[in-house]
PANU-798686 format. One record per atom (N, C-alpha, C): x negated, z, y negated. Coordinates in steps of 0.1 Angstrom, whole numbers, plus 5000, padded with zeros to 4 digits. Each point is the difference from the previous one (the first is absolute). Last residue first. Example, Ala and Ser with C-alpha at 12.3 -4.5 7.8 and 13.67 -1.06 7.14 Angstrom:
487250715022
499150004989
500850084989
499749995057
500950004988
499150004988
! end
This chain:
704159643915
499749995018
499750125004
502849874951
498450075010
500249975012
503149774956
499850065009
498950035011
502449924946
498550045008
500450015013
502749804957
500050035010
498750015008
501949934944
498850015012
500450095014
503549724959
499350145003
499549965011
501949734958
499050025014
499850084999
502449754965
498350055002
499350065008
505049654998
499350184993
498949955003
503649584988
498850095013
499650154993
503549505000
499550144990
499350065011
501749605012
499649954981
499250144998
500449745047
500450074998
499250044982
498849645029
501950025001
500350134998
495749925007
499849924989
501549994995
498450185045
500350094988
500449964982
501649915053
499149944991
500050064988
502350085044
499150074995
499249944984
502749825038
498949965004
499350094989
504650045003
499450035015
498349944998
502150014961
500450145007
499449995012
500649604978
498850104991
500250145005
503249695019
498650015005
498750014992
504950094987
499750035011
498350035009
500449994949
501049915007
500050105015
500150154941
498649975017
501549965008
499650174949
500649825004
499349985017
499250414977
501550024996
500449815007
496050405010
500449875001
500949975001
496250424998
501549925004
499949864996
496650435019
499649844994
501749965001
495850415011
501349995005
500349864988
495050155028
500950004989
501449975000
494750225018
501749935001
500950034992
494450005020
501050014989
501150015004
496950095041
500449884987
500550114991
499250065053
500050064989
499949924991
501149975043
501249974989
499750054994
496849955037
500549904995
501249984991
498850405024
499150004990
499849854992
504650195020
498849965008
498649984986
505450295014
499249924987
498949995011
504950145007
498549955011
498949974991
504349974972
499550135007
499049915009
502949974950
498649955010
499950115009
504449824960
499250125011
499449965012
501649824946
499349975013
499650105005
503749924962
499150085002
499449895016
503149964948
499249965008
499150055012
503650164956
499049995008
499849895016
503550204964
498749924995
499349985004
504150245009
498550134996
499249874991
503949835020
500450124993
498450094994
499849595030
500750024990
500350094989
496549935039
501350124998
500449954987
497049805048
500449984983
501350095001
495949865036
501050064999
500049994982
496449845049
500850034989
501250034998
496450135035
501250004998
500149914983
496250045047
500350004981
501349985005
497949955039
499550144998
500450044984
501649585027
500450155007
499550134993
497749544987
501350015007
500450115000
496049834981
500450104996
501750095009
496849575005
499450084998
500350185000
502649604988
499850005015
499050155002
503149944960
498949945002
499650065012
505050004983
498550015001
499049985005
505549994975
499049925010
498550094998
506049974985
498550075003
499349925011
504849954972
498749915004
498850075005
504050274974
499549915008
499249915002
501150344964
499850095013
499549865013
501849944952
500950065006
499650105015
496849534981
501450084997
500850125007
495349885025
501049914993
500650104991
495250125019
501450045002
501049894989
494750055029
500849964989
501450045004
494550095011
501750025003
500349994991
494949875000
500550155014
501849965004
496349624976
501350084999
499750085015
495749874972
500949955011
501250044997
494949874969
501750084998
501149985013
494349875005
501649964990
500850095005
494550165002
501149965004
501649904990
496050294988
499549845008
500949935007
500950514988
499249944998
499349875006
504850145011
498550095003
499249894992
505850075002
499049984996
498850055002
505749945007
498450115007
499349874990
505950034993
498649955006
498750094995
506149995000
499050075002
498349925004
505449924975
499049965009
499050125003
505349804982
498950115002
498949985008
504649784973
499449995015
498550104993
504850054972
498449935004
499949995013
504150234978
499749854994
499249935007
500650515003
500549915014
500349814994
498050324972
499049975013
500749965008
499949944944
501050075015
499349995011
497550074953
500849895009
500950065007
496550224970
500349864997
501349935006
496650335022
500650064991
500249834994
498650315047
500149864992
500750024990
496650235038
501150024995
499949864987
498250115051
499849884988
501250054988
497250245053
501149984985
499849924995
497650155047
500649944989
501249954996
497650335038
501249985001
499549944977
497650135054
499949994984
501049914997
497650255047
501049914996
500050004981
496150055051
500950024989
501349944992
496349875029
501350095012
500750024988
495250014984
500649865008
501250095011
498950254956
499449935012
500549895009
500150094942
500550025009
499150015017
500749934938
499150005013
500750095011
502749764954
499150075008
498950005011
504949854968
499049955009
498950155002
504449944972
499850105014
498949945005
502249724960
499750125002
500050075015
501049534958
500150085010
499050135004
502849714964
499350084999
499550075018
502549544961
499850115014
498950065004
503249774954
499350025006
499850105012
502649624961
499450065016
499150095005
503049924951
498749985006
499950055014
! end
């Protein structure tokens, strides 16, 4: 049984940094493609960063360029996203999300509907 669990969210100030987990249990992680997506009330589900097989394919979301890292540890199970510059616009939900059959451009365009397993989100605050 799949499942992911994420963790580190929080409240923060804007400049700040916050560093998400997805630990995963079920699977292999260097099997999957990996996702990360934000959620705000009223809002649809966006992708933040996806990560191919093995570590490759990385792509992110414009928004987010330069200031998120994704990253995957095989060995530990894990999934992690590290946020820095945070802006009071990256506060959402977020969730971490694999995907054992994802293509290329379910990766670059994020689509979350291409991705099978999802956690439950951890809440990111960030203050002005």
């Amino acid at each position: 049984q799949v499942q992911l669990v994420e963790s580190g969210g929080g409240e923060v100030q804007a400049g700040g940094s916050l560093r998400l987990s997805c630990a995963a249990s079920g699977l292999v992680v260097s099997t999957y493609c990996w996702g990360w997506f934000r959620q705000v009330p009223g809002k649809e589900r966006e992708g933040v960063a996806t990560i191919g097989p093995n570590g490759g394919r990385i792509y992110y979301a414009d928004s987010v360029k330069g200031r998120f890292t994704i990253s995957e540890d095989n060995a530990k199970k894990t999934v992690s996203l590290q946020m820095g510059s945070l802006k009071p616009e990256d506060t959402a939900m977020y969730y971490c999300a694999a995907s054992f059959y994802c293509s290329d451009y379910a990766s670059r365009t994020m689509t979350p509907n291409q991705f099978e397993f999802w956690g439950r989100g951890t809440q990111v605050t960030v203050s002005s």
